[in-house]
TORVO-137765 format. One record per residue (C-alpha): x, y, z. Coordinates in Angstrom, 1 decimal, padded with zeros to 4 digits. Example, Ala and Ser with C-alpha at 12.3 -4.5 7.8 and 13.67 -1.06 7.14 Angstrom:
2
> px,py,pz
> 012.3,-004.5,007.8
> 013.7,-001.1,007.1
END
This chain:
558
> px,py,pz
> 042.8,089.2,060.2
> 044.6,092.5,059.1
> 044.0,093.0,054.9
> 045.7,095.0,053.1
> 045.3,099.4,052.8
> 045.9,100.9,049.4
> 048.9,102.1,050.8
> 050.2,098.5,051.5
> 049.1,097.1,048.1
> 050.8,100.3,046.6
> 054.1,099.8,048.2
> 053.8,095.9,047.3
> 053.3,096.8,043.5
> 055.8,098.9,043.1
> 058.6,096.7,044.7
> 057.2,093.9,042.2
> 057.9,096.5,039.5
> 061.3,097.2,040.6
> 062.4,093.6,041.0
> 060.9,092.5,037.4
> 063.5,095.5,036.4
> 066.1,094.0,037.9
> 065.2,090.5,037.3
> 065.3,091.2,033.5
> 069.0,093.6,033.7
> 070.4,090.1,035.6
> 068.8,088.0,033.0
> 070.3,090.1,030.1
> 073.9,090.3,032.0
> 073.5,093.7,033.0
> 073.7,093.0,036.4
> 076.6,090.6,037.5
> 075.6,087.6,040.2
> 077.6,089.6,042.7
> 075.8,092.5,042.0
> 072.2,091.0,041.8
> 072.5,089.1,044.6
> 072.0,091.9,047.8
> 068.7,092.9,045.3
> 067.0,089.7,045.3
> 067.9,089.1,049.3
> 065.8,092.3,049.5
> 063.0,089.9,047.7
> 063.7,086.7,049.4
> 065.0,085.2,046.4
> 067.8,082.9,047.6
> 070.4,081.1,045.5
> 070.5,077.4,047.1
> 072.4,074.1,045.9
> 070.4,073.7,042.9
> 068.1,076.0,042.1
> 066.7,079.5,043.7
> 064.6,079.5,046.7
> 062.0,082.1,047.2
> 061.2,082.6,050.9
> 057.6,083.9,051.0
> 056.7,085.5,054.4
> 053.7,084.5,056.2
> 053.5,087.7,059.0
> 053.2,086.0,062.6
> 051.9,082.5,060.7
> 048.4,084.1,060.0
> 046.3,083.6,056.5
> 042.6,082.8,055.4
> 041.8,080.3,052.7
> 042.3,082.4,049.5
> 046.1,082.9,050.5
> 046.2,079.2,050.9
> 045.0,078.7,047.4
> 047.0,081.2,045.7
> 050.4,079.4,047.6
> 048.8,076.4,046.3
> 048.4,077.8,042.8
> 052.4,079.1,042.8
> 052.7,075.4,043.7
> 051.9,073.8,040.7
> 052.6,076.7,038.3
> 056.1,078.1,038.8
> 057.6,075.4,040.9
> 057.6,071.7,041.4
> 054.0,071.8,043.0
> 054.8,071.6,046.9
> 055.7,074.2,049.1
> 058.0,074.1,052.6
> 056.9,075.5,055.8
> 059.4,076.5,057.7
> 060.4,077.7,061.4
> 059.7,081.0,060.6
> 056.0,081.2,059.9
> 057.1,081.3,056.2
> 056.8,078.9,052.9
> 059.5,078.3,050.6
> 059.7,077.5,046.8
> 062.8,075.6,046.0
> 062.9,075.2,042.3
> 061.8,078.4,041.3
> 063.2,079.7,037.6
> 064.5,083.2,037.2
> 062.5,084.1,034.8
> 059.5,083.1,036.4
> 060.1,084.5,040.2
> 058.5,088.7,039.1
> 055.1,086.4,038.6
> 055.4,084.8,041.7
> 055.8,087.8,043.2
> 052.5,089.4,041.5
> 050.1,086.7,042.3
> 051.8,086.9,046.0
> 050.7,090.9,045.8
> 047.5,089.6,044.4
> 046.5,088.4,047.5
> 048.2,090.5,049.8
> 051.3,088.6,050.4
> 055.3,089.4,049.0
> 058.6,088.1,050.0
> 060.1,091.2,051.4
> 062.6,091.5,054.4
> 062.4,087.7,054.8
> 066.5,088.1,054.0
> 069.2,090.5,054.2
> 070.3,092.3,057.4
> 067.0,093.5,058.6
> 064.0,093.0,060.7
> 062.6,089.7,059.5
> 059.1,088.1,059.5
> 057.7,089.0,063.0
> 056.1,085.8,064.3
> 054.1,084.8,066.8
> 051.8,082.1,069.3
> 050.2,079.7,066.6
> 047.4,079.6,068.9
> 047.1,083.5,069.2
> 043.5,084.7,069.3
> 042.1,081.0,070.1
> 044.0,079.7,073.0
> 042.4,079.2,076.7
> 045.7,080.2,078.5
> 045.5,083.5,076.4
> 045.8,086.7,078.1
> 045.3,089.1,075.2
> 045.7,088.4,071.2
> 049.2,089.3,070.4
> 048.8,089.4,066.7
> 047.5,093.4,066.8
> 051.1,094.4,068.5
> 052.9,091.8,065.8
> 051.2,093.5,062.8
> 052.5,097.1,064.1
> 055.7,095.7,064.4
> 055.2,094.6,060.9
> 054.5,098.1,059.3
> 057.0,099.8,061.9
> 059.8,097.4,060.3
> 058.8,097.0,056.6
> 061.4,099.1,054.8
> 062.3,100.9,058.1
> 064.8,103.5,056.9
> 067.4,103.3,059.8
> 067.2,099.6,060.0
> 067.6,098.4,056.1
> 071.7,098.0,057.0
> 071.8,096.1,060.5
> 074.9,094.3,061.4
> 073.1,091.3,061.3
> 069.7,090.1,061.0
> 066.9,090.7,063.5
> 064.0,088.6,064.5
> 061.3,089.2,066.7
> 059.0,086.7,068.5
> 055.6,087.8,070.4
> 052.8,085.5,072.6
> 050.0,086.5,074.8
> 050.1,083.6,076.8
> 052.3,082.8,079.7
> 052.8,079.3,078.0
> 055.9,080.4,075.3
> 054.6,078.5,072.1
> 056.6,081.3,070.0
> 060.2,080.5,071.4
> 060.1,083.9,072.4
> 063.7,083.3,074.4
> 065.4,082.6,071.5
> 064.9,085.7,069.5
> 066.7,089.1,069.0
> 064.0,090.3,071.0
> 061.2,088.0,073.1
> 057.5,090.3,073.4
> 055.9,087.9,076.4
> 052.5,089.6,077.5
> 051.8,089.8,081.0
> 049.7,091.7,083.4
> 051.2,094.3,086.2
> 050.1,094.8,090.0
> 046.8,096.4,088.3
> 046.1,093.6,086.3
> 046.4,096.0,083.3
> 048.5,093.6,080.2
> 051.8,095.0,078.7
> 055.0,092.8,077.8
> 058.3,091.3,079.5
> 061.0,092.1,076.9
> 063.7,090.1,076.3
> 066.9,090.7,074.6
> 069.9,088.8,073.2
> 067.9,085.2,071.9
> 069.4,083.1,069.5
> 070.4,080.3,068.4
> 072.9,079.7,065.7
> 077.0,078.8,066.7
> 076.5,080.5,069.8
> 073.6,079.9,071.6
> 071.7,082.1,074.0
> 068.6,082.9,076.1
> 067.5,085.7,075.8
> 067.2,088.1,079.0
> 064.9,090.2,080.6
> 065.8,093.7,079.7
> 062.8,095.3,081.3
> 059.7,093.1,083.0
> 057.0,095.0,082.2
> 056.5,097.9,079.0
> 053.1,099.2,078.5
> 051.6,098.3,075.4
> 051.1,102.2,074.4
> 054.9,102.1,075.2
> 055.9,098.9,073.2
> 057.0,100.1,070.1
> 059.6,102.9,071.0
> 060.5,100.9,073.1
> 061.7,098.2,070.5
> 062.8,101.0,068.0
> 065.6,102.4,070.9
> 066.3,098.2,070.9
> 067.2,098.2,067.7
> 068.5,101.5,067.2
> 070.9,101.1,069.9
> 072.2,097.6,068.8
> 072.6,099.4,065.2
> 075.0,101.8,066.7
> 076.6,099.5,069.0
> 076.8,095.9,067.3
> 079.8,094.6,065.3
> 080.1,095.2,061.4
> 083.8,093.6,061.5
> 082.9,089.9,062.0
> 079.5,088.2,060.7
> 079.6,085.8,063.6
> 079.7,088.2,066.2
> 077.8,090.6,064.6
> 074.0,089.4,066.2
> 072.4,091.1,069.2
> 073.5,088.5,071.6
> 077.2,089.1,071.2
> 076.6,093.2,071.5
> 074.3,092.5,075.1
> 077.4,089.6,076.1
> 080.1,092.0,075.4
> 078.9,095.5,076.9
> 076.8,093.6,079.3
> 073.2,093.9,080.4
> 073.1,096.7,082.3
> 075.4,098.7,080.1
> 073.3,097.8,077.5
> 069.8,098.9,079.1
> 070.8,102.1,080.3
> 072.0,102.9,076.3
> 068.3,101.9,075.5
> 066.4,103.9,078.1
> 068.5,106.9,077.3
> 067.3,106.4,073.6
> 063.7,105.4,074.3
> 063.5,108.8,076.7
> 064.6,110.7,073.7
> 062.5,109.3,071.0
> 059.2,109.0,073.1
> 058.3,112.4,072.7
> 058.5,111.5,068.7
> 055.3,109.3,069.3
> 052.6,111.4,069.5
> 050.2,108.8,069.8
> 049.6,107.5,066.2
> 051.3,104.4,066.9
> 047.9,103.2,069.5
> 045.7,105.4,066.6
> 047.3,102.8,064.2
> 046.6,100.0,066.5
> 043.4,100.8,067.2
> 042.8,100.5,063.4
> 044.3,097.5,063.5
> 042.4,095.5,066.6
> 039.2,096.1,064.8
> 040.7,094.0,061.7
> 041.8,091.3,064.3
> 038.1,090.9,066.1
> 036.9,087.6,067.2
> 034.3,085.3,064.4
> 031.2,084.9,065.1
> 031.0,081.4,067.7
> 028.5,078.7,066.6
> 026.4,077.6,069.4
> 025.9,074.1,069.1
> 026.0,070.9,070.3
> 028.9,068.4,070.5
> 027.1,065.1,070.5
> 029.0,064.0,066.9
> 032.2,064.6,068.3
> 031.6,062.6,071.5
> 029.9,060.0,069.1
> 032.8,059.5,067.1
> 035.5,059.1,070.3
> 033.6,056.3,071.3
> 032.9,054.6,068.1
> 036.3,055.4,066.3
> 039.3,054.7,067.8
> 041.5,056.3,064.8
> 039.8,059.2,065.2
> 039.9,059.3,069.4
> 043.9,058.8,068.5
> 044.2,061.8,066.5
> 041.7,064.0,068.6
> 043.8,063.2,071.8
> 047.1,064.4,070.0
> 046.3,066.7,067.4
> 043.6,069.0,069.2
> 044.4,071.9,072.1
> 041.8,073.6,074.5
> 040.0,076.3,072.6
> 039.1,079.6,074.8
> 035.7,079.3,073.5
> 033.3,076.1,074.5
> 032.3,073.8,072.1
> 035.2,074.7,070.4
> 038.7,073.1,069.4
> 042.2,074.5,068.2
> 042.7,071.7,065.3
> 046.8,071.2,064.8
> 047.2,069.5,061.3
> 050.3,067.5,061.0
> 052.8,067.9,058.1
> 055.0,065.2,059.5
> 053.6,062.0,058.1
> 055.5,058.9,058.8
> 058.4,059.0,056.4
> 057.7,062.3,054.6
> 059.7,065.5,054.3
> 058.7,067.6,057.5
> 056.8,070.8,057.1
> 056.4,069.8,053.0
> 052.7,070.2,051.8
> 051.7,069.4,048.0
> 049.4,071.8,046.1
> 046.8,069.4,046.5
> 046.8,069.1,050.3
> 046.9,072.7,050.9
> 043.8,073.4,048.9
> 042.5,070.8,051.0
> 043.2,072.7,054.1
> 042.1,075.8,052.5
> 038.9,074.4,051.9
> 038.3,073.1,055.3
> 039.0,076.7,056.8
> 036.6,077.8,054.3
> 034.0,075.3,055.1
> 034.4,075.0,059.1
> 037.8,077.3,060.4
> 035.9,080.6,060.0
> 038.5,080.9,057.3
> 041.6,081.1,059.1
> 044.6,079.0,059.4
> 048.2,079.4,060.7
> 051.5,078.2,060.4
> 053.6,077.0,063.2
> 057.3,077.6,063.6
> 057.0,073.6,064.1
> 056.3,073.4,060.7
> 052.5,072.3,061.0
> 049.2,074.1,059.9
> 046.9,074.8,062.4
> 042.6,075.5,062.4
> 042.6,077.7,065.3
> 038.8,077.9,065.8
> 037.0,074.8,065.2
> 033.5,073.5,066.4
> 033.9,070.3,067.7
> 030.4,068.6,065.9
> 033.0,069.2,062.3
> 035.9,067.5,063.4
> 034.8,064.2,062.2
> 034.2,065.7,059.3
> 037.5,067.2,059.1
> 039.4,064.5,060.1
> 037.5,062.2,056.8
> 038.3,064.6,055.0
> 042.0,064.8,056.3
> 042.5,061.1,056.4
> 041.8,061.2,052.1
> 044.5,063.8,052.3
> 047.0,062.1,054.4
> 046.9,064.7,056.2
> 045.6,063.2,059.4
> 048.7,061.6,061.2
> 048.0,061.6,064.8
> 051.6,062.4,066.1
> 051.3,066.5,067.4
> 053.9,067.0,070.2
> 055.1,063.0,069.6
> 058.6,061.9,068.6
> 058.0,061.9,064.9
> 056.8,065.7,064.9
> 060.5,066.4,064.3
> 061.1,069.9,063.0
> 063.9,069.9,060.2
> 065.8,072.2,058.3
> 066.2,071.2,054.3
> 069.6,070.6,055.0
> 072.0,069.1,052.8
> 069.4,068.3,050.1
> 068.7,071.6,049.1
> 070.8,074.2,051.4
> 073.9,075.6,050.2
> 075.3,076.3,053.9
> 074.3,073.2,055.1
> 077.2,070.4,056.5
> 075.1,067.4,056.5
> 071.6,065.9,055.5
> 068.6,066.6,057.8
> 065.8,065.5,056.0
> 066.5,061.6,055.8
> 067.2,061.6,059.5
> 064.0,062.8,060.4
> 062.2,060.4,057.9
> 064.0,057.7,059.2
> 063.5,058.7,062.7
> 060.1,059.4,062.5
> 059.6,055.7,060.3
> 061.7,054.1,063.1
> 059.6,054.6,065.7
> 056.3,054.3,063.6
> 057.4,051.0,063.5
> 057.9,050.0,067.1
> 054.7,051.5,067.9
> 056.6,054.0,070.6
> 055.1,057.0,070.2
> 052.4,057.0,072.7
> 054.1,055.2,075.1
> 056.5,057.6,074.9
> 055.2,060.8,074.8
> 055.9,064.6,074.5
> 059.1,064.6,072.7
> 060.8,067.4,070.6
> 063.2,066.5,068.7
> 064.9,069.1,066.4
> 067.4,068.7,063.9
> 069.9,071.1,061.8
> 072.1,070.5,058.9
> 074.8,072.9,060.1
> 075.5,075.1,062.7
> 073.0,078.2,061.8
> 070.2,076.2,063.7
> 067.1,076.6,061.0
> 066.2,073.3,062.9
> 065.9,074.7,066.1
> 068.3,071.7,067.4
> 069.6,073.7,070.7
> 066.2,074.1,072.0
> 065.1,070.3,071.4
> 064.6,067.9,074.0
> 066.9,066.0,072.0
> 068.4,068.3,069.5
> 070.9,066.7,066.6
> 072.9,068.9,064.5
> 074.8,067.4,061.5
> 078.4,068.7,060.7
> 081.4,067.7,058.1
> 084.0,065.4,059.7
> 086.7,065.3,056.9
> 084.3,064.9,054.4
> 082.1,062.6,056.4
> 079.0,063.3,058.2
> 078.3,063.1,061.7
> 075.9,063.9,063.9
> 075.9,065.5,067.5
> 073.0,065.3,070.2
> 072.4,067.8,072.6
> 069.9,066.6,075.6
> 067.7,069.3,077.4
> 066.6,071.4,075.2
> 063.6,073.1,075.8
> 061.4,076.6,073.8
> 059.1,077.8,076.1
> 058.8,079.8,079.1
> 061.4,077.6,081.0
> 063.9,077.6,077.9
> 067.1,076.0,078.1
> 070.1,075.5,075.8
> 070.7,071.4,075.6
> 073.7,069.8,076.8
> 076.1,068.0,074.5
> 076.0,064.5,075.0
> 079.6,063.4,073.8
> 080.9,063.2,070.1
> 078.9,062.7,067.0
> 077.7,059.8,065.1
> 078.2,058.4,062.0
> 074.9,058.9,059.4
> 074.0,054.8,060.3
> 074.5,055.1,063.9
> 072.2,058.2,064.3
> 068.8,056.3,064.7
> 070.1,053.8,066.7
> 071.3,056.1,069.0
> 067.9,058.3,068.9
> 066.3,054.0,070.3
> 069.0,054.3,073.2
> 068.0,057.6,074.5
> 064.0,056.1,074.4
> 065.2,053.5,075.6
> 067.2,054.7,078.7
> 063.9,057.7,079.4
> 061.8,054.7,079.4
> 063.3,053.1,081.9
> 064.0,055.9,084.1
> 061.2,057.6,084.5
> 059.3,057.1,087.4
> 056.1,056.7,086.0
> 054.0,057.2,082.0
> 053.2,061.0,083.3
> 056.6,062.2,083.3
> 057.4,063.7,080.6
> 061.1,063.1,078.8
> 062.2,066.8,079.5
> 060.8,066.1,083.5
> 062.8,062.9,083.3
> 066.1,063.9,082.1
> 066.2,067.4,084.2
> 065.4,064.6,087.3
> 068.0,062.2,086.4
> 070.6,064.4,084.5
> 072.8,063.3,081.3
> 074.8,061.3,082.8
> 072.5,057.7,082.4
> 072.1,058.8,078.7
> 075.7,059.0,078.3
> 076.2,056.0,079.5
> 073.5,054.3,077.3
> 075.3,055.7,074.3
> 078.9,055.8,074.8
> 079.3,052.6,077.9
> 080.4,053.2,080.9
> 083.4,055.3,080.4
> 081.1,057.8,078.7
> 082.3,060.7,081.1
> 086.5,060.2,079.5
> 085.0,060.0,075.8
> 083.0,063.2,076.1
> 086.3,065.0,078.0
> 088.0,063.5,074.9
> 085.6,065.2,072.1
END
């Protein structure tokens, strides 16, 4: 994995130095809120419902074992000793103190991390395939081409002041784990008639009030090509996109309202006239960077305690069949560990438990681990003769639910419990969801389902992308909750279709058993998945489970 250059740790340092300045002139009512407040979005220093949030980034979800400990050791020193993982590869600190946020920020640098650009009206945290540089399906590791991105962006003079925020998503598989379709701009690596890899691009993603695939704006860029590419993207949408309204102001709207073609023949002229400018240091500087990003060394060994243990432990056959993926290397395993136990804040870890998982990448991981924009932690290159070692030591951890990919894996946004924008709680819903169906002993039976849920209508929780997707809004002081059906992130994305109007906080889980419910007796046989089943059968039996039989009038009503 890429380490910091002294240039890197340099630039790091001195932006630390800069905010402690500015930390102490807001402290000392130099600076007024209003006028502190576009500095510490520059630092990822947010000003929730009770307390600041620092928004740490965590570049395309990658980090070895002694970033894991020093997030774990901010934990329990400056904050209330947890951490939130989020959809976007990053961790958040919710109760940090003023005062104490320049020390965060040092022991961040310490370790070759910082909160920079993961605000304001700029290129964010690029992310990526959780699985890049492990998975089978895997044409090429996409993490090189996100780490150029990276340095390309960070404190990118022409993009510091974009109409809105910009986010870009990259995989190397043709299986989208990365929700590449629902960025700004969507790198999908694929291989031309010569079989030699480059990337799909895809423009106008995004989720939010107005919801969007993104589209194809050229099917194949060589990779030597890639990043002036992207730089006439965004230089283009900073000419052309809306600074007089915030909710029109995102890529999407500027490729809806000038129109895809209109819009591509803007960026090819701009690409053809800042090629030239790249005289080939980009590929010299990812060349640099492919050799940080080279494969460990792969154990040779046999699997006999793994097979042992699936036929004498049933627990740990349960969580091996969920919470493990197909590793491009034999004898090998991509370990997924599950911050969604039963009835606990999704994507939360305690200091504790991420020193756990540090330890374990230490010990057995080849000292890597990821963060998914599902808001799990993931061993990407495990041998499987450890993993009944790692799942003991899981289990003391409870960290070793056995629910990847099942109903109560539910991605959630903080919501009303700590998020100043948000309309409605998201937290309890997912807790009670996912204790719900714990409890009827559903999961299995039911199978893959994503269900994503948002507090308001800015879609942290990914809800328009969810095979069922719930976003919680204020009904005259009340909250109530709409489901979309549909949904779906990867390479076959779709925007979910509303069902009909909300529900009331109470009704929300019992609604969620209907929906089972009615899959369950649809589908046509245990192998179909719920997204299979409800693109076979369409809403209109789901409706009808919900609202009754006159379910079409009542959704023309809402």
């Amino acid at each position: 994995m890429y380490t910091y250059s002294e240039y890197d740790d340099a630039f790091v340092r001195r932006r630390v130095a800069e905010f402690s300045q500015q930390v102490e002139r807001r402290i000392d009512g130099s600076l007024t809120e209003d006028e502190f407040k576009p500095l510490r979005l520059m630092n990822g220093l947010y000003l929730q419902l009770h307390a600041y949030m620092l928004r740490v980034a965590i570049p395309y979800g990658t980090l070895d074992s002694r970033k894991m400990d020093q997030l774990a050791h901010i934990a329990e020193t400056w904050d209330k000793g947890y951490g939130h993982f989020t959809t976007r590869q990053n961790i958040q600190y919710n109760w940090p103190k003023l005062p104490d946020v320049p020390k965060m920020l040092e022991a961040l640098a310490d370790v070759g991390m910082h909160a920079i650009q993961t605000s304001g009206n700029t290129i964010r945290n690029v992310t990526a395939d959780h699985f890049a540089g492990a998975a089978a399906d895997e044409i090429e590791d996409p993490r090189p081409v996100a780490e150029l991105l990276r340095q390309w962006s960070t404190d990118h003079p022409e993009f510091q002041f974009l109409p809105r925020k910009f986010k870009i998503a990259v995989t190397g598989s043709p299986n989208d784990r990365a929700v590449t379709k629902a960025h700004d701009i969507g790198l999908r690596m694929v291989r031309n008639e010569a079989g030699e890899p480059g990337f799909e691009v895809l423009v106008g993603g995004g989720l939010g009030r107005t919801p969007m695939i993104g589209k194809v704006i050229s099917p194949f860029v060589p990779k030597a090509d890639l990043l002036p590419y992207c730089e006439a993207i965004v230089s283009v949408y900073n000419t052309l996109g809306r600074r007089d309204n915030k909710y029109k102001a995102r890529i999407k709207i500027t490729v809806a309202e000038n129109g895809l073609d209109t819009f591509r023949d803007l960026v090819e002229a701009r690409y053809a006239e800042i090629r030239p400018e790249f005289t080939g240091i980009d590929q010299e500087i990812l060349a640099g960077i492919e050799k940080e990003f080279a494969a460990p060394a792969f154990r040779n060994a046999t699997t006999e305690a793994y097979d042992a243990a699936r036929e004498a432990d049933p627990v740990f056959r349960s969580w091996a069949d969920t919470n493990l993926a197909a590793h491009r290397i034999d004898g090998y395993a991509i370990v997924t560990i599950s911050l969604k136990a039963h009835g606990k804040t999704p994507g939360d870890a305690s200091a504790d438990q991420m020193r756990v998982m540090a330890d374990l990448a230490r010990r057995y991981g080849h000292d890597e681990l990821r963060i998914s924009h599902e808001q799990n932690v993931i061993l990407p290159h495990v041998h499987k003769s450890d993993l009944p070692v790692i799942h003991a030591e899981l289990l003391r951890a409870g960290l070793a639910t056995a629910n990847v990919g099942l109903i109560s894996d539910i991605i959630a946004c903080p919501g009303m419990d700590y998020c100043a924008l948000a309309t409605a709680r998201s937290i309890p819903v997912a807790e009670q969801i996912a204790t719900r169906f714990d409890e009827l002993k559903l999961e299995h039976e039911i199978g893959e389902m994503k269900i994503k849920i948002s507090g308001c209508i800015n879609a942290c929780g990914h809800h328009h992308v969810g095979h069922i997707g719930i976003l919680g809004l204020d009904r005259a002081g009340v909250e109530n909750y709409q489901i979309t059906l549909g949904g779906d992130g990867t390479e076959t994305a779709a925007i979910g279709e509303r069902t009909g109007p909300g529900f009331a906080y109470d009704e929300i889980v019992p609604a969620i058993e209907k929906i089972v419910a009615t899959y369950l007796k649809e589908r046509e046989s245990a192998e179909e998945r719920f997204l299979d089943c409800y693109r076979r059968v369409g809403i209109n039996p789901f409706k009808i489970a919900l609202y009754g039989e006159d379910a079409k009038g009542r959704a023309r009503a809402a």
